[in-house]
N, C-alpha and C positions, 0 to 999 in steps of 0.2 A: 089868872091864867097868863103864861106868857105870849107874848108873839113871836111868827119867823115868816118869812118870805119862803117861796118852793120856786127851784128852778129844773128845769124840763128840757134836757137834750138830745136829737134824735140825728143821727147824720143820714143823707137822702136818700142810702143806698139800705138805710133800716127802716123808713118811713113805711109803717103799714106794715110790720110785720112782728109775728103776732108776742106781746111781751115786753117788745120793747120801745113801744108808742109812748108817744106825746100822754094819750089818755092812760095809760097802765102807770106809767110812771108820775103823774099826779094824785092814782087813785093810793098808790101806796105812799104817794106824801102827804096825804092827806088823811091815811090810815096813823103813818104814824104818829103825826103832828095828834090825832087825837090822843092816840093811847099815851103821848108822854105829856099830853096838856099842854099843846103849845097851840093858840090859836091861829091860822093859817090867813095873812091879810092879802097875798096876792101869790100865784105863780104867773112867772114868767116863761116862757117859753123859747125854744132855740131849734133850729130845723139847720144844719150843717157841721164844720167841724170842729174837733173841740183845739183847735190848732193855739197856740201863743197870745195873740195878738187881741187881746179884749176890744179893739177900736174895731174890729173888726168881726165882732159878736153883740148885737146891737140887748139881744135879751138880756144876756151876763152884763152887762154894762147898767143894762136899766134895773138889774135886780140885783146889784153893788149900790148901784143910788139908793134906792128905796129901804136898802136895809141898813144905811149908813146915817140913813134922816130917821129911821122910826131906833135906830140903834138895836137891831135885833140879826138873829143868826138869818142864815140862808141854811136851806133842807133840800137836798136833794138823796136821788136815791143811793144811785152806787157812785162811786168817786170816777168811774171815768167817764160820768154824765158830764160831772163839773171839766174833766180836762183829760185827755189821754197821753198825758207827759205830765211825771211827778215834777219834775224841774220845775214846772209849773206853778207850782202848787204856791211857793212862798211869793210869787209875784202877785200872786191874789188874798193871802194873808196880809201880803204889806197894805195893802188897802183899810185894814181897820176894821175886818168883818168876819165873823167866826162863821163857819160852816158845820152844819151838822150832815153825816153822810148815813143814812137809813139803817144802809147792811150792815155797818160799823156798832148802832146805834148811839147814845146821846153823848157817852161816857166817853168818845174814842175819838184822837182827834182825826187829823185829814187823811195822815198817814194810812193809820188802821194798827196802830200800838197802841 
């Protein structure tokens, strides 16, 4: 079985409502890290926004490390958990870490092509 890390972002003005929680969004990473056999070693979690600046999202920071040391994907569910600007998106590939996005599933990269 493989590993991946799950990460979890809710911004504070979604906190608690209903679908897009912290808990909804690990149960379907962790649905689907079962059904594609990938073992789940840790989600991290994030409570604000998905703005630019990784220094300044201490979860995404801590679950780029963690998946950099055990060298395994990070799973999250829809792509704009991980960031709400595609521009985005290659500043967190340059880091050296493949991202798996849920709704996309396994085959698809960050995009969603």
């Amino acid at each position: 079985m493989r590993i991946a890390i799950g990460y979890t972002r809710v911004l504070r003005s979604e906190k608690g409502k209903r679908g897009l929680g912290l808990r909804a969004q690990a149960a379907a990473i962790r649905r689907f890290a079962h059904d594609d056999s990938y073992d789940l070693v840790e989600t991290f979690n994030e409570v604000g926004s998905g703005g630019r600046a990784i220094k300044s999202r201490p979860g995404l920071t801590s679950a780029l490390a963690k998946a950099h040391e055990l060298r395994c994907p990070i799973i999250v569910t829809k792509r704009d958990r991980l960031c709400s600007d595609v521009k985005f998106i290659p500043s967190l590939t340059a880091k050296g870490v493949t991202f798996i996005v849920a709704e996309f599933g396994p085959d698809t990269d960050l995009i969603g092509g």
